[in-house]
N, C-alpha and C positions, 0 to 999 in steps of 0.2 A: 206747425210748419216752422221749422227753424228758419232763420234770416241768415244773407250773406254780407258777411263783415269783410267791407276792403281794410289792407293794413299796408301805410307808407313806411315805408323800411327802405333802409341803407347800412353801409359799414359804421359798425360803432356805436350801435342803439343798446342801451341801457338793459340785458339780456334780461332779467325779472318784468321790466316793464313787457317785454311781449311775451314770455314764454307763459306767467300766471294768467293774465288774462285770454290769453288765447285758451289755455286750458280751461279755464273755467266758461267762457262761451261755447266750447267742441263739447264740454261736459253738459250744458242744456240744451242741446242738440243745432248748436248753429257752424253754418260754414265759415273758415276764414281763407281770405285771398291775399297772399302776398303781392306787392307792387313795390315795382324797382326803378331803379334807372334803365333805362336801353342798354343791352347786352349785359346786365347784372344776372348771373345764372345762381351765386350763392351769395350771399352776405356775412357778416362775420360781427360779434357781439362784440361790446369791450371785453368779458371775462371770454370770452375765444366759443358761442354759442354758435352754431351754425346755421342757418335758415336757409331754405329753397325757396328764389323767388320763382312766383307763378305766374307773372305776368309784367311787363312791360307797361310805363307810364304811357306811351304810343300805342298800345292795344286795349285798354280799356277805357270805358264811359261811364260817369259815374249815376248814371242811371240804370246800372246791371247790380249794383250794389243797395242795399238797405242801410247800411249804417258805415262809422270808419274809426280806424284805431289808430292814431301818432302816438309812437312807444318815444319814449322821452335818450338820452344820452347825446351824442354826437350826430344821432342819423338825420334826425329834423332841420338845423344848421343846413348840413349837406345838402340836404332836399328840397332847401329853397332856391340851391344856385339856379334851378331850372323850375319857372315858371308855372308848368304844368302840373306839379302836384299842389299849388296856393290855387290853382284855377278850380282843380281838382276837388279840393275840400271845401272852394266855394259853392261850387255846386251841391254839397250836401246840407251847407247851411241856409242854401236858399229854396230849396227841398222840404224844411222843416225836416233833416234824417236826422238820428242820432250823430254825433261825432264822441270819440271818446279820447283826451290825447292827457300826457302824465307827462311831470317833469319838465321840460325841456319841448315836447310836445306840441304844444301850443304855439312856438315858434314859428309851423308853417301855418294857424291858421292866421297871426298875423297879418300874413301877405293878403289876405281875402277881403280886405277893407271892411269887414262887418261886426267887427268888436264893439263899437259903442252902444254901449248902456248892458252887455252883458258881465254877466259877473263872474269872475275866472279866478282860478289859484296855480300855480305852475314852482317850477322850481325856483329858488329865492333869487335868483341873479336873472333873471326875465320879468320880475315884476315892472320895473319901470317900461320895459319894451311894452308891456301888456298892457300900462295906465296909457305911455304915450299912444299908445291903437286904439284910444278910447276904454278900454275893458276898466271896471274896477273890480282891483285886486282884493282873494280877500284871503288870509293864511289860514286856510282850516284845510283838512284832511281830505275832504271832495267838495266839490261846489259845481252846482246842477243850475243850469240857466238856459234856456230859450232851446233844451232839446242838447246842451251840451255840456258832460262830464270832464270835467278836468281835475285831476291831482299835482298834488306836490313830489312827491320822491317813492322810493320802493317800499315803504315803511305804512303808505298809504293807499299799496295796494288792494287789500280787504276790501273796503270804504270804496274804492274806485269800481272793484269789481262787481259788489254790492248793488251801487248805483246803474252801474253800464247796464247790468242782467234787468235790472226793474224795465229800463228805456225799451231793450229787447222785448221786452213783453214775453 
């Protein structure tokens, strides 16, 4: 039985970061769900990727989902202006769910005050936001900690998706 993967998405996300991983979980048979802002109907990549959001941060609970994926670039920034998707991905970490976030990523789980003592990698200009959250940083290719996948850049996505599909079961 495949699992359902929420995926926090906005303008500007780092197009490889969602488009290989989401194909490679559709290709082990799991669902993804897009999640937007309120009134977000499409989103738009840096390299001009197009994405249909499916749902609304105001219509869904993160108890409808199994796992979650923060694609790294511009989007995560954005998506912390509002609240609801840090509350969001708290609930997956207090879940014990999968979380799976690359690059840039890891920015909204920040906001979730539960960083301390887990170990995280993300893109090189978040590393201090990620020590000051308590996380220690560590610069390898994936780093797997308490149920949570994080990468550095598009170079390590293999290794990211590798790891996410193990969590998948």
């Amino acid at each position: 039985m495949g699992k359902k993967i929420a995926t926090l998405i906005t303008n500007l996300f780092e197009d490889v970061e969602y488009t290989e991983p989401v194909q490679a979980y559709k290709e082990a048979g799991h669902e993804v769900i897009t999640i937007g802002k309120p009134s977000e109907k499409v989103v738009t990549g840096k390299k001009d990727t197009k994405v249909s959001i499916d749902k609304s941060i105001e219509d869904v609970q993160p108890s409808d989902f199994d796992a979650l994926l923060i694609p790294g670039g511009f989007s995560p920034d954005q998506l912390r202006e509002d609240d609801r998707f840090g509350e969001f991905a708290k609930a997956f970490m207090e879940a014990d769910k999968p979380v799976f976030a690359i690059c840039h990523g890891p920015q909204v789980l920040i906001d979730t005050d539960l960083l301390n003592g887990v170990d995280m990698t993300g893109y090189k200009s978040i590393r201090n936001d990620l020590k000051n959250a308590g996380a220690t940083y560590k610069d390898e290719e994936v780093v797997v900690s308490k149920n949570i996948v994080t990468s550095r850049e598009p170079k390590d996505i293999p290794a990211f998706n590798r790891e996410s599909l193990k969590l998948l079961g």
